[in-house]
C-alpha positions in Angstrom: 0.0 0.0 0.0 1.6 3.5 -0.7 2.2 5.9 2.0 -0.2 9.2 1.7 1.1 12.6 0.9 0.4 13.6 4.1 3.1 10.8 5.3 5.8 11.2 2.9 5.4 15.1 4.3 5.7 14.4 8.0 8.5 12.7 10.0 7.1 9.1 10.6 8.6 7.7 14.0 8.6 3.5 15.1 8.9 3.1 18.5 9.1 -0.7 20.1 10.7 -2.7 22.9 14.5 -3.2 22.0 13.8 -7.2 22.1 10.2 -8.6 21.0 10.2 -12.9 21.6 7.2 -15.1 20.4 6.4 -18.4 20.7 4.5 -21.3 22.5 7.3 -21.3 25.7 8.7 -18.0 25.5 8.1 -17.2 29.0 10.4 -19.7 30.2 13.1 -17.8 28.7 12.5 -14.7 31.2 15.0 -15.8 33.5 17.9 -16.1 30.8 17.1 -12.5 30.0 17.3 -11.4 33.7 20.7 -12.7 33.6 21.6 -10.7 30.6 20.5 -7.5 32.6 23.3 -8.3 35.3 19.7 -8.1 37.6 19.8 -10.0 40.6 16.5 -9.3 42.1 13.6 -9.2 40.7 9.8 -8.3 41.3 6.9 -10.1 39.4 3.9 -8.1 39.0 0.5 -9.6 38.6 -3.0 -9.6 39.5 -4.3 -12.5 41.9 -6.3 -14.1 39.2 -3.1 -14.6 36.7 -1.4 -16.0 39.8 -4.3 -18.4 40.8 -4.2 -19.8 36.9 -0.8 -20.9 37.9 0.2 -18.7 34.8 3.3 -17.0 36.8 4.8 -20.6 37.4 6.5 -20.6 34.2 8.4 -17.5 35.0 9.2 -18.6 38.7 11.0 -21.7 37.6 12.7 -20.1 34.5 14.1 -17.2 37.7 14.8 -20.1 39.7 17.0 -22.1 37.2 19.2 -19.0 36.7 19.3 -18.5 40.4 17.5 -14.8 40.5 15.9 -14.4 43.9 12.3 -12.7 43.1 9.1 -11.7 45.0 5.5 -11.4 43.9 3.7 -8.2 43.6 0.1 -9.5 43.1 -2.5 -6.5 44.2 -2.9 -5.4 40.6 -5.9 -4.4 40.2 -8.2 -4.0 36.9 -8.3 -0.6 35.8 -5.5 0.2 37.9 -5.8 3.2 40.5 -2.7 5.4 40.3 -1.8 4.2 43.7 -1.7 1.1 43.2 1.9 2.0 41.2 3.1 3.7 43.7 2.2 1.2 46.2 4.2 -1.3 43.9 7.4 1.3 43.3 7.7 1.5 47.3 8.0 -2.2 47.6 10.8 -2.2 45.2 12.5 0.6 46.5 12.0 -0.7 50.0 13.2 -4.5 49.3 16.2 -3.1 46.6 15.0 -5.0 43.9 16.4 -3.9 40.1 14.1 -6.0 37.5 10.4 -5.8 37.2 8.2 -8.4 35.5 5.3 -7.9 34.6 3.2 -10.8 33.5 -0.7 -10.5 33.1 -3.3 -8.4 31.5 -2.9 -4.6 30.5 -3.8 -3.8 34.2 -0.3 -5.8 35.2 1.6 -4.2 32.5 1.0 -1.3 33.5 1.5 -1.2 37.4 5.2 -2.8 36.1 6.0 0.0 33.8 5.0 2.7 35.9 6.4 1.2 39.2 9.6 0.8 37.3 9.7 4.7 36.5 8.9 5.8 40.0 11.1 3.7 41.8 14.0 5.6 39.6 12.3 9.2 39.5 10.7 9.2 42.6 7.8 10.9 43.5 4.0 9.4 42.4 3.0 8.1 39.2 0.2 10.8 38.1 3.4 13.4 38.4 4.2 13.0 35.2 1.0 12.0 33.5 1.0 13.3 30.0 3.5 13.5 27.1 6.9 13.3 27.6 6.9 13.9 30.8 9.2 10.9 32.5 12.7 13.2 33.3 14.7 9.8 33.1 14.6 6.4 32.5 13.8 3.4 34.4 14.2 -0.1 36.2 14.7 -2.5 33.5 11.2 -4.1 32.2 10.3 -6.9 31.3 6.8 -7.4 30.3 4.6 -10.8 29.4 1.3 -10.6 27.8 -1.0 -13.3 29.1 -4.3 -11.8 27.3 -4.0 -11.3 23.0 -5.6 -7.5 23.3 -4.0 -5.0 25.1 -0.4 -4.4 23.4 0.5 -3.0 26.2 3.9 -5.3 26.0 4.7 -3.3 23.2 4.0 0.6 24.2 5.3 3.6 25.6 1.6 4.4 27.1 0.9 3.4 30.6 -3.0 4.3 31.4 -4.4 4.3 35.1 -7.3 5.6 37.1 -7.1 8.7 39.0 -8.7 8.1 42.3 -9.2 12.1 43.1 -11.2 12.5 39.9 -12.2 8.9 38.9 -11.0 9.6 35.4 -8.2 8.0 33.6 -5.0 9.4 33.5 -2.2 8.6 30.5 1.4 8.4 30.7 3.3 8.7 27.1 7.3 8.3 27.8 9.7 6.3 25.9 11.1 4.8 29.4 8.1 3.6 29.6 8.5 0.7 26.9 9.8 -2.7 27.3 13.1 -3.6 27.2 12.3 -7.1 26.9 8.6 -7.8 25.3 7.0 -11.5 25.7 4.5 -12.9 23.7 3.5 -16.7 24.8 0.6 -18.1 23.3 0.5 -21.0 25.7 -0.2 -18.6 28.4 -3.9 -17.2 25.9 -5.2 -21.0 26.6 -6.5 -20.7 29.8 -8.8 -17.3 28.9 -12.6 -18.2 29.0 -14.5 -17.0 25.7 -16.0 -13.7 27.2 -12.5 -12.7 28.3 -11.3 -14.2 24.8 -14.0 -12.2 23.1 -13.2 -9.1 24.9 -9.7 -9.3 24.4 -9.9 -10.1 21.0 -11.6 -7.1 20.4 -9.4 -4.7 21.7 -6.8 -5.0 19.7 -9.3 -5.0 16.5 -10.0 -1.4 17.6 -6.4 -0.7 18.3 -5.3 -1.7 14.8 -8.4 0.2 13.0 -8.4 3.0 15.1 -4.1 2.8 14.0 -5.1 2.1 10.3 -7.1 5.4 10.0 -5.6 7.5 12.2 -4.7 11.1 11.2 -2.0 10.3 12.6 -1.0 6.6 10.8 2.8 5.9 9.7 3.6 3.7 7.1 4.6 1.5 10.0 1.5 1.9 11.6 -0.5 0.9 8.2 1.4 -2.1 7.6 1.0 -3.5 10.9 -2.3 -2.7 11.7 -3.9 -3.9 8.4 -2.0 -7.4 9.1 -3.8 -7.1 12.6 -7.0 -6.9 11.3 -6.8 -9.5 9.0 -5.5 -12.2 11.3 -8.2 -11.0 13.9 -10.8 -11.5 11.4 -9.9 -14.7 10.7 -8.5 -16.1 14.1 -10.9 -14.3 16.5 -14.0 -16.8 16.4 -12.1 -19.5 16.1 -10.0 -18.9 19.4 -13.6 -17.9 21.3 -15.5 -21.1 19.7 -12.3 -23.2 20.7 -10.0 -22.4 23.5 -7.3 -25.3 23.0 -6.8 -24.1 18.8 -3.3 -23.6 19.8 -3.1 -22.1 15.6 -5.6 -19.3 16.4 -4.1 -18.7 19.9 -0.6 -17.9 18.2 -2.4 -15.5 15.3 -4.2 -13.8 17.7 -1.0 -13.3 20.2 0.4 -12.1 17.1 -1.6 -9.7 16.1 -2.5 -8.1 19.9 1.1 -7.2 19.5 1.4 -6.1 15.8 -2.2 -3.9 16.4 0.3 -2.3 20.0 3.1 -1.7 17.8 0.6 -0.1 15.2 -1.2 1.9 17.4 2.1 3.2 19.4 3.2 4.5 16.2 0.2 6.2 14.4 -2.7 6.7 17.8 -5.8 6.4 18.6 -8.8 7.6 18.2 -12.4 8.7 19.1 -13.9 4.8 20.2 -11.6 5.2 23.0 -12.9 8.7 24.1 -16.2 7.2 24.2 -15.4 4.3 25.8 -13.4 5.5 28.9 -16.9 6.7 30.5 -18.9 3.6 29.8 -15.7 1.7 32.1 -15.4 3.8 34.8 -19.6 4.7 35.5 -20.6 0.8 34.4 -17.6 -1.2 34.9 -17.2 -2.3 32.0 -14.1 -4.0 30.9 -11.6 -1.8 28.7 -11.6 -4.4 25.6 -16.0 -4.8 26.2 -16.6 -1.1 26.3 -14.4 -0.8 23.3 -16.0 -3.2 21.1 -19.5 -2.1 21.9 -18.8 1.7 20.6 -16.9 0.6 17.2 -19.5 0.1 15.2 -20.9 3.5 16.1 -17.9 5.5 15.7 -17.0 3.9 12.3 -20.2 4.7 11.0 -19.9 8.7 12.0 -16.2 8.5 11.0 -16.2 7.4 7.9 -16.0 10.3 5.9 -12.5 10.9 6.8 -11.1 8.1 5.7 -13.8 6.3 3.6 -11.0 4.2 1.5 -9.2 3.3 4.6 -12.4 1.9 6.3 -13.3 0.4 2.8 -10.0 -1.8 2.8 -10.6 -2.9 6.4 -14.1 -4.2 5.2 -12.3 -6.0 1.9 -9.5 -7.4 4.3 -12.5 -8.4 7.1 -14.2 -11.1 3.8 -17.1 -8.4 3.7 -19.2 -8.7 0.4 -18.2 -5.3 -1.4 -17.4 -6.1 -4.7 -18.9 -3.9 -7.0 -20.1 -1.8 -4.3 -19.1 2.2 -3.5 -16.8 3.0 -0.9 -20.0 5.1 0.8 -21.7 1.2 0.7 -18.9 -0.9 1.7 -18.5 1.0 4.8 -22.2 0.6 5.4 -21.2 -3.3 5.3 -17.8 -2.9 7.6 -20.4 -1.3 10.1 -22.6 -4.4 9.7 -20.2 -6.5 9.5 -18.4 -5.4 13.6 -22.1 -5.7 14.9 -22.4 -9.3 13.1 -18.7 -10.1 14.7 -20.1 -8.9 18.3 -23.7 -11.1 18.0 -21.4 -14.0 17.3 -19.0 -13.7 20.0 -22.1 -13.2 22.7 -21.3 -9.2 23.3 -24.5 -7.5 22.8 -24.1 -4.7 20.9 -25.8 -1.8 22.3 -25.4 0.0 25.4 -28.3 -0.5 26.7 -27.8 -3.7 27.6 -25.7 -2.7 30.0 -27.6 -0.4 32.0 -27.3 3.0 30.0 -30.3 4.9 29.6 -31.1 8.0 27.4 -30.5 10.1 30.8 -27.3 9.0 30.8 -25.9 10.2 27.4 -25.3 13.8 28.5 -22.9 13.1 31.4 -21.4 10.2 28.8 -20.4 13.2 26.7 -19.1 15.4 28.5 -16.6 12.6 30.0 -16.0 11.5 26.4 -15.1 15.2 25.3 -12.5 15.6 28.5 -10.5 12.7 26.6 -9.3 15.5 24.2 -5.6 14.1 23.5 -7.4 11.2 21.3 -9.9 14.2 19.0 -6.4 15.1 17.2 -5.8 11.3 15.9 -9.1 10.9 14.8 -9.9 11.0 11.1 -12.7 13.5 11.7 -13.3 16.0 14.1 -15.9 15.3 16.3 -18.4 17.9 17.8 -20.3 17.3 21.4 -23.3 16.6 19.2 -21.5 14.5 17.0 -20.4 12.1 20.5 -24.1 12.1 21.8 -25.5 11.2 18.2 -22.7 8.3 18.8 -24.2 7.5 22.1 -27.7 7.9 21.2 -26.9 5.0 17.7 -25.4 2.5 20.2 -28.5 2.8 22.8 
């Protein structure tokens, strides 16, 4: 695909761990990369539920066979509070360790990488919230991906919950990203469908969201349209079939790609609209996501109606012979189709939003004003409540 004017115009930036490893057992090589580090003590952050799954026992006995001593951090919590980092930076500060692991969901990930950067800059977490803001860099990380959604193995962005305002709070910093990114399949098997589903879907929005970003690289495009693809075709498999080790590894794969795409070229308005749906109706980031992507394709789409158009024609989508005008009209049909088949219902309503509620839905959407820049068309406050008001 050739770049766009508007790339070949701009300085196009790739930003990744330094060391990306995939494959059915690669987090039994953790331990072989502590070593390389010269670490000698490290901390493995999880959440209780990774640790129940017996998912961390892979990475214990890998630490234990190069002789690291380690301890467990396991109060992560989903939709991480900012103090739960800084909780976790004053344990390694405290006990002197100089490795962190994380290994879990996007919730684990992130506690690591911004535990890592406080226990080196001091101070709390949401002190340097925003862009750029990190004055130096961190612990060494290493972070494994248990879930095929987030990325967050793969980016710079660490995203957590201010518990002063209940809103969520981004950190952009290059010491944020891995040194050492994991990517186990084996680790995917144990997901149940929903979570599968859920998952699954995030990183479909991350690599369309990437793919017609304002913002997109030709890094971004080429990774993102692969992620799409291999979603599309690996997605209902892995939900209809837990042990189809084939569609575990594609989607593992393309989590990561749709990271690496979306850390390169953004994001965009479905996660604006999203945030408020998780924090007033816990929702789960990847659920809250999927449910608003039909909706904000649909009002999208004339920014970047060829874009959306290929993402339909790489998703199987009947468009032959059709316009670009009606083969987004089929993408849209098409994402609601995908979320009826893996049991998400696909309005809001279903999960307890009324039309009462869109107005206070907006105006949290509308305070998520870093992702309006990304997105292929500017949105109004009546454009996000006709949004809200679709998906209802």
């Amino acid at each position: 695909m050739k770049p766009s004017i508007a790339m070949m115009t701009k300085l196009n930036t790739f930003l990744s761990p330094s060391k990306i490893i995939l494959g059915n057992g690669a987090a039994g090589q953790a331990g072989e990369e502590v070593k390389k580090f010269g670490a000698s003590q490290a901390l493995v952050v999880t959440d209780k539920g990774v640790l129940k799954a017996g998912l961390v026992e892979i990475v214990e006995a890998s630490l234990k066979s190069q002789k690291i001593e380690f301890g467990i951090f396991d109060k992560v919590a989903a939709e991480p509070p900012a103090g739960n980092v800084d909780e976790c930076a004053r344990v390694i500060r405290e006990k002197g360790y100089d490795i962190v692991i994380g290994i879990g969901g996007g919730s684990s990930m992130d506690v690591a990488k911004g535990a890592a950067i406080v226990a080196t800059n001091g101070g709390k977490i949401l002190d340097y919230a925003g862009i750029d803001m990190v004055p130096a860099k961190s612990l060494p990380k290493i972070l494994i991906s248990t879930t095929a959604g987030t990325g967050s193995e793969v980016t710079r962005t660490i995203v957590l919950t201010d518990e002063a305002s209940n809103l969520k709070q981004a950190i952009h910093s290059d010491f944020a990203l891995a040194d050492i990114a994991i990517v186990d399949p084996l680790l995917t098997k144990s997901m149940p469908p929903a979570v599968t589903a859920d998952t699954g879907l995030d990183a479909l929005v991350h690599a369309i969201e990437a793919y017609v970003s304002f913002k997109a690289t030709p890094f971004s495009d080429v990774l993102a349209i692969e992620a799409v693809r291999l979603i599309a075709e690996n997605l209902p498999v892995a939900y209809a079939k837990a042990e189809h080790m084939e569609a575990r590894f594609n989607m593992a794969l393309a989590a990561t790609l749709a990271g690496l795409a979306f850390g390169s070229g953004g994001l965009g308005m479905v996660h604006a609209v999203s945030n408020p749906l998780g924090i007033e109706y816990h929702l789960s980031h990847g659920r809250s996501n999927a449910v608003m992507l039909p909706y904000v394709v649909d009002c999208n789409q004339i920014g970047s109606l060829n874009k959306y158009a290929h993402i339909a024609r790489v998703m199987d989508e009947s468009i032959a012979g059709l316009s670009v005008y009606q083969a987004v009209e089929e993408l849209v049909a098409g994402l609601i189709r995908l979320l009826e088949v893996l049991g998400i219902p696909p309005k809001i309503s279903a999960y307890g939003v009324t039309k009462a509620d869109i107005p206070g839905l907006v105006t949290g959407a509308m305070k998520i004003s870093r992702l309006i820049p990304p997105n292929p068309r500017n949105l109004t406050e009546e454009d996000v409540k006709n949004i809200y008001t679709r998906a209802l």
